[in-house]
TIMIVEX-884209 format. One record per residue (C-alpha): residue number from 1; y, z, x. Coordinates in Angstrom, 1 decimal. Last residue first. Layout:
<node num="NUM" py="Y" pz="Z" px="X"/>
...
end
This chain:
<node num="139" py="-11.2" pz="36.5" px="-107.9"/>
<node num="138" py="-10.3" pz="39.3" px="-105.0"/>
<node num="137" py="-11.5" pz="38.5" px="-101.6"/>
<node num="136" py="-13.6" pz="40.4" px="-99.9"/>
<node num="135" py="-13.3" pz="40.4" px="-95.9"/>
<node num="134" py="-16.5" pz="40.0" px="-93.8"/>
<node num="133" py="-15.7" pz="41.4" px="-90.2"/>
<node num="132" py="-17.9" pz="39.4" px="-88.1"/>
<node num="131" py="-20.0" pz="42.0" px="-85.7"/>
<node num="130" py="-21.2" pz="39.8" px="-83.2"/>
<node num="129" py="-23.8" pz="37.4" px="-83.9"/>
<node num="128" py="-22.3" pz="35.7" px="-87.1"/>
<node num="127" py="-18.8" pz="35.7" px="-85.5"/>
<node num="126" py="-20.0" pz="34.0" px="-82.3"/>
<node num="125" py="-21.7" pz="31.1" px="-84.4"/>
<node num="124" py="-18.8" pz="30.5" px="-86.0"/>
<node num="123" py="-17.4" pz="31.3" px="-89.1"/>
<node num="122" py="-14.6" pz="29.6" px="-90.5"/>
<node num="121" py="-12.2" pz="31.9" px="-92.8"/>
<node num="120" py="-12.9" pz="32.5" px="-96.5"/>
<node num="119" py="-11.0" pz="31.5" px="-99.0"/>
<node num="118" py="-12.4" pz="28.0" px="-99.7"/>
<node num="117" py="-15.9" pz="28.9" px="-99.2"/>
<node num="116" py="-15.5" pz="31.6" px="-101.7"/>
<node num="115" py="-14.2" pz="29.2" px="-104.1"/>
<node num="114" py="-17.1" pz="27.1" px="-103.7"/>
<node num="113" py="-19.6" pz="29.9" px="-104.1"/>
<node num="112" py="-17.9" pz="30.7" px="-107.6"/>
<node num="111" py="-17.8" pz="27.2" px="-108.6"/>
<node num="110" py="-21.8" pz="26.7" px="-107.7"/>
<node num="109" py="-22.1" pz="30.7" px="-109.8"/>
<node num="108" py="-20.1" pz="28.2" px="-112.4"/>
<node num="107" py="-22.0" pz="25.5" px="-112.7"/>
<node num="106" py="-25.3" pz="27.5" px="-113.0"/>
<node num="105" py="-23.9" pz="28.8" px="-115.9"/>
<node num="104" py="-25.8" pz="32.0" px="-117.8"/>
<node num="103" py="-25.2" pz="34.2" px="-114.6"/>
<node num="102" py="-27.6" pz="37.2" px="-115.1"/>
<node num="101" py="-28.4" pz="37.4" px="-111.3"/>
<node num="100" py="-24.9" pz="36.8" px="-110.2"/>
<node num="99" py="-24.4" pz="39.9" px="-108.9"/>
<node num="98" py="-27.6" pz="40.2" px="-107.0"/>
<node num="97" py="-27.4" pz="36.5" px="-105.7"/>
<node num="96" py="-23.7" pz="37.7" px="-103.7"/>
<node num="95" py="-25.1" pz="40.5" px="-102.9"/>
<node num="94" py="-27.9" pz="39.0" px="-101.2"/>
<node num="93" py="-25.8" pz="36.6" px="-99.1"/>
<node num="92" py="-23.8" pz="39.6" px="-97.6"/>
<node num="91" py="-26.7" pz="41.3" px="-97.2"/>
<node num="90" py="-28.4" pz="38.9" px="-94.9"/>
<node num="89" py="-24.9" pz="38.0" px="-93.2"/>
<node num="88" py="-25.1" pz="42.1" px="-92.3"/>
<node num="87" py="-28.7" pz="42.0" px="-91.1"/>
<node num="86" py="-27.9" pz="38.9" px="-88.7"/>
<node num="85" py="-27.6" pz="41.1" px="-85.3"/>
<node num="84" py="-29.9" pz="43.2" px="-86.5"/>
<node num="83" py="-32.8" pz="40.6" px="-87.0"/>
<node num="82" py="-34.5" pz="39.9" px="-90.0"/>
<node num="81" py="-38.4" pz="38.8" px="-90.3"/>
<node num="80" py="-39.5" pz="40.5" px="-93.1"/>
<node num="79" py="-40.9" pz="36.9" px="-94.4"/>
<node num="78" py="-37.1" pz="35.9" px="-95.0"/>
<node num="77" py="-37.7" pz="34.8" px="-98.8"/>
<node num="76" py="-40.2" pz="37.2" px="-99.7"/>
<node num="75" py="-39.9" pz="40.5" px="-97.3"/>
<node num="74" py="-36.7" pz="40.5" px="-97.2"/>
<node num="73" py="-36.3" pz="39.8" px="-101.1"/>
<node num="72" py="-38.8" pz="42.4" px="-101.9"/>
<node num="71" py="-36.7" pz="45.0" px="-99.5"/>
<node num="70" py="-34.0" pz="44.0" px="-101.3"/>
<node num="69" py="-35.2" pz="44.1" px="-104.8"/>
<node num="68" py="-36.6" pz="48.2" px="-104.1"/>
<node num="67" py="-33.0" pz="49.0" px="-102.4"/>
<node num="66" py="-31.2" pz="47.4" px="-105.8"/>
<node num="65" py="-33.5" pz="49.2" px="-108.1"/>
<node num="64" py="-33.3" pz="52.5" px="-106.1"/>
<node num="63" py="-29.5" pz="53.3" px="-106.4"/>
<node num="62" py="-29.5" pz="51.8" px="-110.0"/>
<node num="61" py="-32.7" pz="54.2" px="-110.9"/>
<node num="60" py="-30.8" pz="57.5" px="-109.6"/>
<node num="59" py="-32.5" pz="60.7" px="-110.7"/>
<node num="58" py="-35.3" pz="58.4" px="-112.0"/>
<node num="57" py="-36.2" pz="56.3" px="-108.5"/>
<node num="56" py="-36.0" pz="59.6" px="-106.8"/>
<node num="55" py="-38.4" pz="61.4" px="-108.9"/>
<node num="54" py="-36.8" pz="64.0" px="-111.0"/>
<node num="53" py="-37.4" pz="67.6" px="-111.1"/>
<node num="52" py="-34.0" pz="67.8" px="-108.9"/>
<node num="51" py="-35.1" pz="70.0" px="-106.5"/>
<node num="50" py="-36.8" pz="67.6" px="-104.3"/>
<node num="49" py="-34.1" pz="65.2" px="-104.6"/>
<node num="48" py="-30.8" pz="67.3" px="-104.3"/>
<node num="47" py="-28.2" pz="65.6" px="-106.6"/>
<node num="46" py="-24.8" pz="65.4" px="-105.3"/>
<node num="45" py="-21.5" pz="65.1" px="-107.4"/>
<node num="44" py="-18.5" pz="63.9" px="-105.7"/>
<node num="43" py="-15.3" pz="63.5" px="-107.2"/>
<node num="42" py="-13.4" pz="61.9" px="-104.1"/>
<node num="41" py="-10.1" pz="62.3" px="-102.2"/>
<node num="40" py="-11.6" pz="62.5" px="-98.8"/>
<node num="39" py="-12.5" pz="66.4" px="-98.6"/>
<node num="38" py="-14.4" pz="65.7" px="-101.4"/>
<node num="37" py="-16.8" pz="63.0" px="-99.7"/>
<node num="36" py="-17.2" pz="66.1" px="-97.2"/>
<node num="35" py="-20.9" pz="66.9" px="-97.8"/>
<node num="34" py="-22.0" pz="63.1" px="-98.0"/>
<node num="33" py="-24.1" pz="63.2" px="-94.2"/>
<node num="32" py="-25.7" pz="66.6" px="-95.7"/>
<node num="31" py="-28.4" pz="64.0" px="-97.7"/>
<node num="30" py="-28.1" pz="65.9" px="-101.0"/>
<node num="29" py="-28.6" pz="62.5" px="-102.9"/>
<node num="28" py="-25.0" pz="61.1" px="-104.2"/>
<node num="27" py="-23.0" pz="60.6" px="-106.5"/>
<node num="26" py="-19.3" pz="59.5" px="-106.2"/>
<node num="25" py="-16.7" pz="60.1" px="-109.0"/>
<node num="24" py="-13.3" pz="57.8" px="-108.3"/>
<node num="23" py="-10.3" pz="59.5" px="-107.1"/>
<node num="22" py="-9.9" pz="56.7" px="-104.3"/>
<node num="21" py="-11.8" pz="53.4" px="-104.5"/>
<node num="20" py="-15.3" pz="53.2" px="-103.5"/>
<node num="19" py="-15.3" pz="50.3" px="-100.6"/>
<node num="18" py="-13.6" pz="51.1" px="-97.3"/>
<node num="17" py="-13.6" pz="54.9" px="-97.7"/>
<node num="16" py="-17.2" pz="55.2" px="-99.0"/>
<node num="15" py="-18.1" pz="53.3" px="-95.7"/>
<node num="14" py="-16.1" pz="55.5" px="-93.8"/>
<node num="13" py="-17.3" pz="58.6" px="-95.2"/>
<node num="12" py="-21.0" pz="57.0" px="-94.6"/>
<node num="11" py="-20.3" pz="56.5" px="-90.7"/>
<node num="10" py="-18.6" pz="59.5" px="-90.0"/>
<node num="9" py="-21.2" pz="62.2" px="-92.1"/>
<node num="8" py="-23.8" pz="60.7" px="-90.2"/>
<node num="7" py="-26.4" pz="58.1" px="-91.5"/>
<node num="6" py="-26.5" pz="55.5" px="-88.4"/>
<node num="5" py="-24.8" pz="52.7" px="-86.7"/>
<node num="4" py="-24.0" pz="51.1" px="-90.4"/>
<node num="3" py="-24.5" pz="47.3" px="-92.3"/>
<node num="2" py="-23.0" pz="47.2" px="-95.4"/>
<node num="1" py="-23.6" pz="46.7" px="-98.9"/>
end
């Protein structure tokens, strides 16, 4: 998950970009801001919502599961109180619960944290309030 100005064709293209790998099959909702994912190397399929037949959450259950736990989490742990300039630490720290949430060793999502903490560089307060650059590291 990240963080972006708005939903225009430039900022979701670039998202895709940074994070979907190249060639791989993308689908979408028929929001016109994904119309050139093909023009960047992509298999895109789109799925127009009010077309579709389909209620939202069952054209694309995966899509809506993981925006439906978020907001809960927002609203649970941080009491919807989350501020812009923190938004992207916020999702940063809920990815990293979401994809551990059938962990069977609690020793090892504390290993996995640790080796993250060992990889990545010190954060100040600076970086946390102005656009930190979060790189993944590869386990």
């Amino acid at each position: 998950m990240r963080q972006i100005a708005d939903a225009s064709d430039a900022s979701l293209r670039s998202f895709v970009c940074d994070t979907v790998a190249p060639g791989a099959h993308v689908h979408t909702d028929g929001w016109s801001g994904y119309r050139r994912l093909a023009q960047s190397g992509y298999v895109h399929e789109w799925t127009i919502m009010n077309t579709s037949g389909d209620p939202a959450h069952v054209a694309m259950p995966g899509v809506h599961r993981v925006a439906s736990l978020l907001k809960r989490w927002i609203l649970g742990t941080h009491q919807g109180s989350v501020s812009d300039e923190h938004l992207q630490a916020y999702l940063e720290e809920f990815n990293f619960r979401f994809n551990r949430r059938t962990s069977r060793s609690l020793g090892l999502v504390f290993y996995r944290l640790l080796e993250q903490i060992a990889v990545t560089d010190q954060v100040t307060e600076k970086h946390l309030i102005h656009d930190y650059v979060w790189r993944q590291h590869k386990m």
